[in-house]
N, C-alpha and C positions, 0 to 999 in steps of 0.2 A: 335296204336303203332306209325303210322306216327304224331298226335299229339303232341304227349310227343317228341318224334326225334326232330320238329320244335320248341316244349318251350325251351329245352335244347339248341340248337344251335343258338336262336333266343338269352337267357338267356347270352352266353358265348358272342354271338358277341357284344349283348350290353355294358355288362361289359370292353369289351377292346374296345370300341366304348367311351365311357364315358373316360376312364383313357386318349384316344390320343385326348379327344376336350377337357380334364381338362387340359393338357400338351399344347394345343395348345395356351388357353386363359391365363393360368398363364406365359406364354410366352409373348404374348401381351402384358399382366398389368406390365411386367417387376419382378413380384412376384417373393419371393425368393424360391430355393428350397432345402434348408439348414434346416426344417423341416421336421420330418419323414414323412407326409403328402406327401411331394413332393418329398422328394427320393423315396417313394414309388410309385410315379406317375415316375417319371423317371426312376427307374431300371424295373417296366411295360412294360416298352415303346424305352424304346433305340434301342432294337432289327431290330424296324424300322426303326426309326428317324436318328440315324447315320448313316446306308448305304445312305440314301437317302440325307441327309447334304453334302453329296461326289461329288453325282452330282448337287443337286439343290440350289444356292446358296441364301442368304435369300435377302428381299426387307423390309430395314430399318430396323421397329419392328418387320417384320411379317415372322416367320419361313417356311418357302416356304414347308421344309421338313415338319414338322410338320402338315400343313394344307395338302399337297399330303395324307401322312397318313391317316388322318381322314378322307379324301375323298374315299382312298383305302379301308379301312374297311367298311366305309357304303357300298360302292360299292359291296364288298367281303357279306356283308352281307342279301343283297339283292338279291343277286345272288344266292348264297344259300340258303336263304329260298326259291326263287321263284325252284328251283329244287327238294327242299326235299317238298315241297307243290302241287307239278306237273307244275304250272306254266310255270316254265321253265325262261328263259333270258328273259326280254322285250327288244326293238329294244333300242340303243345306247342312244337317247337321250332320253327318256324316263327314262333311268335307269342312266341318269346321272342327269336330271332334279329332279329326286324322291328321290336320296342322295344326293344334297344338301338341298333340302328340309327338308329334314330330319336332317340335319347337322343346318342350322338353326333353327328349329322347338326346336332341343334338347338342342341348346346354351341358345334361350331363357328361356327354364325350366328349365335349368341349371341357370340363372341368377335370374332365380325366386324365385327358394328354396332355394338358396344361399341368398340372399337379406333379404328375411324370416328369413332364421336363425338366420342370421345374426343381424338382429333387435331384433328379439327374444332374441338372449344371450346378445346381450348391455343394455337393460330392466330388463333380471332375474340378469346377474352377470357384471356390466359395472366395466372396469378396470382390469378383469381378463385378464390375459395371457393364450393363447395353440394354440398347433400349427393348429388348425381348425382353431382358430378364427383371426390367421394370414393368413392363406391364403383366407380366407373370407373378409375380410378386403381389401387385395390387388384386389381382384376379383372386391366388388362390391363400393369399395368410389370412383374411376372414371366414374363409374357411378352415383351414390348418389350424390357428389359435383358436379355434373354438374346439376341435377336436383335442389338441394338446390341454388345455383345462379339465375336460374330463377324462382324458389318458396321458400321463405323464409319463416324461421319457423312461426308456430303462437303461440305468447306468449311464446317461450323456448321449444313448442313442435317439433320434428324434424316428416317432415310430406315425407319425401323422398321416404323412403320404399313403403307406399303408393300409392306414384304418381308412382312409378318406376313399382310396381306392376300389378295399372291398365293400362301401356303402355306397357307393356311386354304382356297383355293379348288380346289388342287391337292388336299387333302385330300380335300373334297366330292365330286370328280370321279371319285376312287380307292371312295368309300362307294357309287357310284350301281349 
């Protein structure tokens, strides 16, 4: 019984765990969110993110509230599994150490399967429009173009994805 209680609660914090570090990096890349894709990341998430724009004011690109958020849920969600698992709290930095951890760990797989896809559907459908493949886009070409400037294609092949791929995974490695 207590299993299933932890997949389900684990299950839900993820999900609104994913929606406020998807809100936070389509923030970042300045992505727009005039597609359903992103309203629907926004009307998820404002419940948050506005109270917290009241008091926290932002620094440059980086939405101060936004980032509290995501740090709040992981936090929110660690906590609660460690009690519905018996664990209980771990001490302060520990459980602050372990959500961000986890807050980076998810951006990079977040950037990963993004990047993937994202290569993926310029190969099967290039030139198509939708609104994934804009927000995939805005996600991952400030990263691609920075990797393409210091690795240029070979013969017309675009080898980004690639590089991007195995640095993201070298990253993961370096977190564990």
């Amino acid at each position: 019984m207590m299993d299933a209680l932890a997949f389900l609660v684990d299950t839900l914090f993820s999900l609104l765990f994913w929606a406020f570090l998807l809100r936070c990096l389509l923030q970042w890349v300045r992505a727009g969110f005039r597609n359903p894709l992103g309203a629907a990341i926004l009307q998820a998430t404002d419940w948050l993110v506005l109270p917290l724009r009241r008091v926290l004011p932002s620094f440059g690109r980086i939405d101060t509230a936004s980032v509290v958020a995501v740090l709040a849920v992981a936090l929110a969600q660690i906590g609660v599994l460690g009690f519905i698992t018996g664990g209980g709290l771990p001490d302060a930095l520990t459980w602050l150490v372990e959500a961000g951890r986890e807050v980076l760990r998810s951006a990079l797989w977040l950037y990963f399967w993004a990047i993937f896809i994202y290569a993926l559907l310029s190969m099967i459908a290039p030139g198509q429009d939708s609104p994934l493949l804009d927000v995939l886009e805005a996600l991952c070409e400030p990263v691609l173009s920075r990797i393409r400037r210091a690795m240029p294609s070979l013969g017309g092949l675009d080898l980004s994805p690639m590089w991007a791929g195995i640095i993201i995974q070298v990253l993961l490695i370096l977190l564990r």
